[in-house]
MILUMGU-396042 format. One record per residue (C-alpha): x, y, z. Coordinates in steps of 0.05 Angstrom, whole numbers, padded with zeros to 5 digits, always signed. Example, Ala and Ser with C-alpha at 12.3 -4.5 7.8 and 13.67 -1.06 7.14 Angstrom:
% residues 2
+00246-00090+00156/+00273-00021+00143/
This chain:
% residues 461
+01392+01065-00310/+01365+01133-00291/+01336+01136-00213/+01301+01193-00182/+01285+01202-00106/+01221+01235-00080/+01178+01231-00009/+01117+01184-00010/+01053+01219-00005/+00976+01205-00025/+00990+01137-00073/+00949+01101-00022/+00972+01028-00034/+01033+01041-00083/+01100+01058-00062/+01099+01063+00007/+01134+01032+00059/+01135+01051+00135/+01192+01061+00168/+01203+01045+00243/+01255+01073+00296/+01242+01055+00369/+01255+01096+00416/+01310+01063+00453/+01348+01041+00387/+01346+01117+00376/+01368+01135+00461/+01426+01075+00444/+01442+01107+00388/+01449+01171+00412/+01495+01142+00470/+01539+01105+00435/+01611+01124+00400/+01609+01156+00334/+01632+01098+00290/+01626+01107+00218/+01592+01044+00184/+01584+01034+00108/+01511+01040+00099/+01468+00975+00093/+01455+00945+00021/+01395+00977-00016/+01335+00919-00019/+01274+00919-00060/+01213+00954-00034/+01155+00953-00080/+01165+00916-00157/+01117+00933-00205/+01078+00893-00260/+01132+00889-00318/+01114+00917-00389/+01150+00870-00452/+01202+00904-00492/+01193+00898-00559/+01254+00906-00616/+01264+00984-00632/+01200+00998-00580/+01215+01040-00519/+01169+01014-00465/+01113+01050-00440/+01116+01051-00365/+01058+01082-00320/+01069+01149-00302/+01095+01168-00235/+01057+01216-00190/+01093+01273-00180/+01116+01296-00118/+01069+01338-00072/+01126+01408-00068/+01116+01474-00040/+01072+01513-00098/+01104+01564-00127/+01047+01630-00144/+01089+01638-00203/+01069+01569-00233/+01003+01566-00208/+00964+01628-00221/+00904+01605-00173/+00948+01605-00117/+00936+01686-00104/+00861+01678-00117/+00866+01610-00067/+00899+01653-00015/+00862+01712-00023/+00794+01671-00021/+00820+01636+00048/+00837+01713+00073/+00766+01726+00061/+00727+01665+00101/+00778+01670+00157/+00745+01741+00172/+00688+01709+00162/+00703+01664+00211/+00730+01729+00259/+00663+01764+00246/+00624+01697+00267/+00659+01683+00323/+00653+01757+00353/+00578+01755+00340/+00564+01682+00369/+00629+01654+00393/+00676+01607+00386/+00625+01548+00380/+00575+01584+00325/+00543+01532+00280/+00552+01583+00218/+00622+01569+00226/+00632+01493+00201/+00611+01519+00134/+00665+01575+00128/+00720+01524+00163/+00694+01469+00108/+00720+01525+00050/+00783+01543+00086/+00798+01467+00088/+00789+01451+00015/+00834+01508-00008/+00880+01491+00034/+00884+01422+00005/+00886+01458-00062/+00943+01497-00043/+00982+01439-00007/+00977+01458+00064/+00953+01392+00087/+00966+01412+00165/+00932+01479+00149/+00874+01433+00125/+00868+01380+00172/+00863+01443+00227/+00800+01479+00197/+00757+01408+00187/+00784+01389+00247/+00755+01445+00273/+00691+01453+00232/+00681+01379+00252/+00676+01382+00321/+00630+01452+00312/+00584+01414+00270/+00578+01356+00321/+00564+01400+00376/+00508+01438+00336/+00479+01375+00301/+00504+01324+00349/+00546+01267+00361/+00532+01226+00292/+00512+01280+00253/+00519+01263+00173/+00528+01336+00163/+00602+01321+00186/+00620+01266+00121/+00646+01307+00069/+00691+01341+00128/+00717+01275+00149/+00733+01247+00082/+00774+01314+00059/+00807+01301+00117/+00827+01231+00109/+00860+01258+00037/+00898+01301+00071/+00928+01253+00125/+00932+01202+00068/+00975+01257+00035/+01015+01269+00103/+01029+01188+00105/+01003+01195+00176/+00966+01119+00166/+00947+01120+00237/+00888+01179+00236/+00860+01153+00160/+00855+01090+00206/+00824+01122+00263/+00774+01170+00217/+00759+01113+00163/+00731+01072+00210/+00695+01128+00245/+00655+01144+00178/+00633+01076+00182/+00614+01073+00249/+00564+01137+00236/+00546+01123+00163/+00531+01047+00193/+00498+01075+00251/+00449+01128+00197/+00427+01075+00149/+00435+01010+00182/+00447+00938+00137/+00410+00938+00091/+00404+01008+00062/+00424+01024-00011/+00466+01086+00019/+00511+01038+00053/+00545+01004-00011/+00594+01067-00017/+00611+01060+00055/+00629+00981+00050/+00665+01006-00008/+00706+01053+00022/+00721+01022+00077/+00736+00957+00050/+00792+00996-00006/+00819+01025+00059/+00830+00955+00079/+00859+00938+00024/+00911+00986+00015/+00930+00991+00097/+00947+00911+00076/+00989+00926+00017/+01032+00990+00058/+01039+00930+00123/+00995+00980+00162/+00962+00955+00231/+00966+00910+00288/+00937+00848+00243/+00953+00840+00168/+00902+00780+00176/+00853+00816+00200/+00858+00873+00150/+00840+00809+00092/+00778+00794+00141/+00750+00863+00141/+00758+00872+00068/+00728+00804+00049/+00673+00822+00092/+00657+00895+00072/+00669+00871+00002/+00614+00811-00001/+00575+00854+00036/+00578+00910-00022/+00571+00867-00076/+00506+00832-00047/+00476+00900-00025/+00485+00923-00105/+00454+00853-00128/+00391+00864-00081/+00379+00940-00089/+00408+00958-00168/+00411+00880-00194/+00474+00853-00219/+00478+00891-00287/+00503+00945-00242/+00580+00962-00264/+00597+00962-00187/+00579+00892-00178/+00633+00869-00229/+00685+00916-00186/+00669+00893-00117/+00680+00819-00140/+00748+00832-00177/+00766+00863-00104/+00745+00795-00076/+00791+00760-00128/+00849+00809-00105/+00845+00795-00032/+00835+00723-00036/+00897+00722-00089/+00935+00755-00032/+00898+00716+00023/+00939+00663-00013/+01003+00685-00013/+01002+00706+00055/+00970+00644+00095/+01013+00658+00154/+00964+00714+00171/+00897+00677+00165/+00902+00649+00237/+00919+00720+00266/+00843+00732+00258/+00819+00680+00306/+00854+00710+00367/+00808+00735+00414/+00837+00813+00418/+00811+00810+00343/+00755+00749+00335/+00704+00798+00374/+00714+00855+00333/+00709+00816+00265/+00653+00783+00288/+00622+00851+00303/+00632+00874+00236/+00603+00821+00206/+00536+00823+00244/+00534+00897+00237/+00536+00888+00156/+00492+00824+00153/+00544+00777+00125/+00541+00709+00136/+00598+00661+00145/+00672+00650+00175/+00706+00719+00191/+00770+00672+00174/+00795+00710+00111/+00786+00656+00048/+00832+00651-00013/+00839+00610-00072/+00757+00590-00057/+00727+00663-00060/+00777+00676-00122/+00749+00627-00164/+00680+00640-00143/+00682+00721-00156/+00717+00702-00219/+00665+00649-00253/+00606+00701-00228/+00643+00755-00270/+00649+00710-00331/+00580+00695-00322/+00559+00765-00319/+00593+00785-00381/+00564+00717-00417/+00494+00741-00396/+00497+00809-00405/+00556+00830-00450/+00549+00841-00526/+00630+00860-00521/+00659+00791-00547/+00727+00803-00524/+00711+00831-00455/+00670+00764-00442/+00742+00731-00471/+00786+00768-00433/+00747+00759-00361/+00750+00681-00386/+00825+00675-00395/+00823+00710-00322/+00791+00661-00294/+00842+00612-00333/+00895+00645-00296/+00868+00634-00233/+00861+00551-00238/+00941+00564-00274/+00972+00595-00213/+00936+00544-00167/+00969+00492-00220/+00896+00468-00236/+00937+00465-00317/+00873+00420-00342/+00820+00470-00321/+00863+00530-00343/+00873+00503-00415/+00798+00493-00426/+00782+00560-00405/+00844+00592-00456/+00818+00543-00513/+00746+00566-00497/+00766+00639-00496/+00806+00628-00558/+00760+00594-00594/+00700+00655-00576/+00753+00704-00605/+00778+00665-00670/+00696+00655-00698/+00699+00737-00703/+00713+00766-00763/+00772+00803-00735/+00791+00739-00706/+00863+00740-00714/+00857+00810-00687/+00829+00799-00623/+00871+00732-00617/+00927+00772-00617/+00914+00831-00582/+00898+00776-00524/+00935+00718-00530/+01001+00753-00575/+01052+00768-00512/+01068+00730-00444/+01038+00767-00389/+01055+00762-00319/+00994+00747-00275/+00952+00749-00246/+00924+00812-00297/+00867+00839-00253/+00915+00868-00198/+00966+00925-00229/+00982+00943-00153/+01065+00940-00132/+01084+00889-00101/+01106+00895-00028/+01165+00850-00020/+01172+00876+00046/+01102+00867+00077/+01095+00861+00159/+01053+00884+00210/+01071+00947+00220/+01041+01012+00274/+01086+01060+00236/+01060+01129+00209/+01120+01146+00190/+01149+01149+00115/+01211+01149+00082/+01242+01161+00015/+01246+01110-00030/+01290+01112-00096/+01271+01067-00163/+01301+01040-00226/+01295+01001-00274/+01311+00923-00293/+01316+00879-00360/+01295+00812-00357/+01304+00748-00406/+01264+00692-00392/+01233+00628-00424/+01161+00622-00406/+01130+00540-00401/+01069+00515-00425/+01042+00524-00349/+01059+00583-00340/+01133+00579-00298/+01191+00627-00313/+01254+00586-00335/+01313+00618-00366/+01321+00678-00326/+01369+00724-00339/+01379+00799-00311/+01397+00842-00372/+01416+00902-00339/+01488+00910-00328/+01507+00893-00258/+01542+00935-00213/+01573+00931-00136/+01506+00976-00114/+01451+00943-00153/+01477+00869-00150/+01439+00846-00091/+01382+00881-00108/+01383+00845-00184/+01394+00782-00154/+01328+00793-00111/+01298+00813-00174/+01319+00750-00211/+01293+00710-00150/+01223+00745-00156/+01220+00727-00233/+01230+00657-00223/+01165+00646-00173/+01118+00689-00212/+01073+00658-00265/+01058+00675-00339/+01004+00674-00382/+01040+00625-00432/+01027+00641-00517/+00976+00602-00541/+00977+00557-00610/+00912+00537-00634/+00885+00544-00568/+00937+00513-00533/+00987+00532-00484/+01064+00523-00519/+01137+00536-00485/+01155+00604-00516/+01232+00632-00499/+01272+00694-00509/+01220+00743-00477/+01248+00806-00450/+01217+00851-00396/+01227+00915-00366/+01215+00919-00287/+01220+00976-00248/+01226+00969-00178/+01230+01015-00106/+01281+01007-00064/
């Protein structure tokens, strides 16, 4: 299978992985003999949901973010008018600081333009410098918390986010909270965004193994996230489209609350209990600051169903967010609960006139789940201080399997031809397969055993 190499850059929460040298492996290192070593065995970083391969289909894989390169003004033909447009408000910038000096408030505004395009043009360094800049102008002519300084701030969290550097989109994510927070207060319809934000933040510093606390990371996002998603129902009612989002994101966390429990008691140490409990005051949220999982999955899931069943006209989106809910209470082995909830989804689909239709569409291929998160998955994931990335490499994988009634994998074979470099890393792959869970085909309603499904994987290493 074909492979490509390129360095990580803004993908947030997908294919990333930090990479951490201390400095005195790296003085040992540099002490010790010369002593040529075969290099370690390659081991799987990130897998991705699998698509099905279907006979004489080639499958349709998401596209891959490109590479952030070096732009070439022959390819880009904004790149002159770019550079002659950051020519022009840097002698703006001359002219203002001759007139009124190096702190005149006239000159945030200019540094603002310089920094966009030089985020258009791919100088993230160049970029981070001017905001950095304008930033602290702005503060001294506006003060401290001014909100003048936002848009600044979050153009430069892209570009660190684009840099990998983890550590300052930390540092500067949770300062736009601490000033948007300190603005508007609790309660405020301006604050939803900045729950929002912060909480996704969360989310995908979890999923990349960023920070001190994995466990805490869960807490904040649970928080920020029920905090959200009650601020939309109170202000804009729950037939706002956010309020559906903001719960799927509290189905994602718990889902990974759950298959990380060995995090949940890092919360309740006292270097982090104070801080989480802070947070929670400062956003009005009631309850433990002890992340929750399989509980506040089935509860954001039922209060989606129920939104659609209230307020949808769209029979199969009401279907579909009912079979989700089915594959929550089938992961968590609740089979009973599942099956009533695939036979009532079923059953909503096959009184349509399209019936069959929809049924299929639905219901007419194993899926892995759980369906509402399409994010990697880290294979890898640790607490980790690292703002440093690496490379990563992918391919691709073939996979045979037999799917059960309840949902296991059984059967599992590795289609792709073997080799001495990719064995280890096929084996983890076939090891991966047989824990995950499947939506199982459906007959009449009913969950059947269904073999000889084949799946395409590609995976980071």
């Amino acid at each position: 299978m074909s492979s490509s190499i390129f360095k990580i850059s803004i993908s947030l929460c997908l294919l990333i992985s930090p990479l951490v040298i201390s400095h005195a492996q790296t003085q040992a290192q540099d002490a010790a003999p010369e002593v040529t070593q075969p290099p370690p065995p390659p081991r799987i970083r990130y897998l991705e949901v699998p698509v099905a391969i279907e006979p004489g289909v080639d499958p349709q894989l998401p596209e891959i973010a490109a590479p952030v390169l070096e732009i070439d003004p022959d390819d880009d033909p904004e790149f002159i008018r770019r550079m002659n447009s950051i020519r022009e408000y840097s002698a703006t910038v001359d002219l203002l600081e001759e007139s009124g000096g190096a702190w005149e408030s006239g000159l945030a505004e200019q540094l603002a333009s310089i920094g966009e395009l030089e985020q258009q043009q791919g100088n993230h360094l160049g970029a981070i410098e001017a905001f950095d800049r304008g930033i602290h102008i702005n503060r001294i002519a506006n003060g401290l918390h001014t909100l003048d300084q936002i848009p600044m701030v979050e153009r430069m969290i892209d570009s660190y986010l684009a840099l990998g550097n983890w550590e300052q989109a930390d540092l500067y994510n949770n300062y736009l909270f601490f000033v948007q927070q300190k603005a508007y207060g609790a309660e405020d319809p301006r604050i939803i965004p900045v729950l929002d934000r912060l909480a996704t933040w969360n989310m995908q510093a979890f999923n990349i193994g960023y920070g001190d606390s994995l466990g805490v990371r869960l807490s904040s996002a649970q928080i920020l996230f029920k905090a959200a998603a009650r601020m939309v129902g109170i202000h804009f009612g729950r037939d706002d489209e956010r309020f559906v989002r903001y719960l799927r994101n509290l189905a994602i966390s718990g889902y990974q609350v759950s298959r990380y429990p060995q995090y949940l008691m890092e919360v309740d140490r006292p270097e982090f209990r104070v801080d989480q409990e802070l947070l929670r005051d400062q956003v009005n949220e009631g309850g433990s600051i002890l992340p929750q999982g399989y509980g506040i999955g089935e509860a954001a899931l039922r209060d989606i169903a129920q939104y659609y069943e209230d307020s949808s006209d769209d029979v199969y989106a009401t279907a579909e967010v009912i079979t989700h809910l089915a594959d929550w209470y089938l992961m968590f082995e609740r089979r009973r609960t599942a099956e009533a909830h695939y036979l009532r989804a079923w059953e909503m689909l096959a009184a349509e006139e399209n019936g069959d239709e929809l049924i299929q569409q639905l219901f007419g291929q194993v899926v892995q789940i759980p369906t509402f998160n399409n994010a990697p998955r880290n294979l890898q994931i640790s607490s980790n201080t690292s703002s440093t990335t690496e490379s990563l490499s992918f391919s691709y994988a073939d996979v045979s399997l037999t799917v059960t009634a309840s949902g296991s994998a059984r059967n599992v074979e590795i289609i792709t031809e073997e080799t001495e470099e990719n064995a280890e890393i096929l084996s983890r792959l076939q090891r991966e397969v047989r824990i995950s869970k499947f939506r199982p085909l459906l007959e009449a309603g009913e969950p059947i055993r269904s073999d000889e499904h084949q799946f395409r994987y590609r995976y980071w290493y």
